[in-house]
C-alpha positions as CSV (number, residue, x, y, z in Angstrom):
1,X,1.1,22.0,53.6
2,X,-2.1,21.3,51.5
3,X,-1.4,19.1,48.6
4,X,-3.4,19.7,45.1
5,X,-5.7,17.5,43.7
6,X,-4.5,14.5,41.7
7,X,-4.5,15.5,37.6
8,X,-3.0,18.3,38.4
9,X,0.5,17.5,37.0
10,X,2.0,18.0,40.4
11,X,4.7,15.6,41.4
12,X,3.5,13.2,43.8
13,X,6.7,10.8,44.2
14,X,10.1,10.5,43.4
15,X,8.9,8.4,40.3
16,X,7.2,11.8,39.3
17,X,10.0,13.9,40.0
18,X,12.2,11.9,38.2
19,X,10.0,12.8,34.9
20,X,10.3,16.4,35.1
21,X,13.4,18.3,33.4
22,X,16.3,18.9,35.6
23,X,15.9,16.0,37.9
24,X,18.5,13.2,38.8
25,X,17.2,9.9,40.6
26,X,19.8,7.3,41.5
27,X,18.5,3.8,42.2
28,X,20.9,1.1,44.5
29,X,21.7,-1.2,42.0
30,X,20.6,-4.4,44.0
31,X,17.6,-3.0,45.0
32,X,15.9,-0.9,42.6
33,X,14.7,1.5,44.9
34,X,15.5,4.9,44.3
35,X,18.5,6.5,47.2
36,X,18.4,10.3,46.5
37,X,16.8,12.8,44.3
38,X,18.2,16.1,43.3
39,X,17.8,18.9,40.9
40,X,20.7,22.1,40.6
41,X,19.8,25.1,40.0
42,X,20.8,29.2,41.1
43,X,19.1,31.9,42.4
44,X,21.1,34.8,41.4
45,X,25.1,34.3,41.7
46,X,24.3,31.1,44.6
47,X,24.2,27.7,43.5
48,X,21.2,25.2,44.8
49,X,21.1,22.0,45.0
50,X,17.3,20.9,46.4
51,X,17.7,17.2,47.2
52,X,15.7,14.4,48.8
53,X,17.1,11.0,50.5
54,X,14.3,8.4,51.9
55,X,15.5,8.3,55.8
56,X,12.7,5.8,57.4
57,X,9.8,4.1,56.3
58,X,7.2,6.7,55.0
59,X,9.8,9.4,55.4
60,X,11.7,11.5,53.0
61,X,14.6,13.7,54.2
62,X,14.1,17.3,51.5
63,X,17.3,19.1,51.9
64,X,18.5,22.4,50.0
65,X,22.3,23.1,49.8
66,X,22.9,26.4,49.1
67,X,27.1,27.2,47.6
68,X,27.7,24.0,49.3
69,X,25.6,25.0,52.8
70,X,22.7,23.4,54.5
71,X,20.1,26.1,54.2
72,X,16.8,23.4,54.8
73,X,16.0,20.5,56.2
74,X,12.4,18.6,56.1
75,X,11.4,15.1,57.1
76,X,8.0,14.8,55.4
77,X,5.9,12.2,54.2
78,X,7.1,11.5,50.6
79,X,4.3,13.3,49.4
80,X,4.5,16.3,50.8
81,X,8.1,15.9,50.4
82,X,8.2,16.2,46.5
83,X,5.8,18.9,46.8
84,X,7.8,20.6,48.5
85,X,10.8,20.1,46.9
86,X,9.3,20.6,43.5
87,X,8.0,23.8,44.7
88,X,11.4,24.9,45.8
89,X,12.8,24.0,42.8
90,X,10.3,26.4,40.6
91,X,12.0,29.2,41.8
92,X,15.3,28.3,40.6
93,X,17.1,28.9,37.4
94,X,17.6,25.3,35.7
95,X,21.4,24.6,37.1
């Protein structure tokens, strides 16, 4: 997946994500560090849930629900990960 230059506006990390209408980041409370990402949205009569969950160091788990379903699953750099997501997301009707 090529990712677009920086200045773009593109989401980059969850911090960016989490700056865009639509998207939900919880942080562990003793932490700080975010646990999972989401956005809803539809695409025609289905709800879609595209969310993302850090699974190992480097690694972000990008998984789209689909009326409750498993329809993806992605382990990607985080990077690539909120692009990807992001991207998915475009396509949906805000939720």
């Amino acid at each position: 997946m090529s990712v677009p230059e920086r200045g773009t506006g593109v989401p980059r990390s969850v911090t960016d994500l989490a700056r865009l209408p639509g998207w939900s980041v919880a942080v562990h409370a003793t932490s700080r560090r975010w646990e999972l990402a989401e956005y809803p949205g539809a695409d025609g009569d289905d709800e879609v849930l595209v969310g993302l969950t850090p699974v190992a160091r480097g690694l972000v788990a990008v998984i789209v629900w689909r009326n409750g379903t498993v329809e993806q699953h992605r382990r990607l750099p985080e990077e690539q990960a909120c692009l990807a997501a992001w991207r998915f997301a475009l396509g949906l009707r805000p939720g």
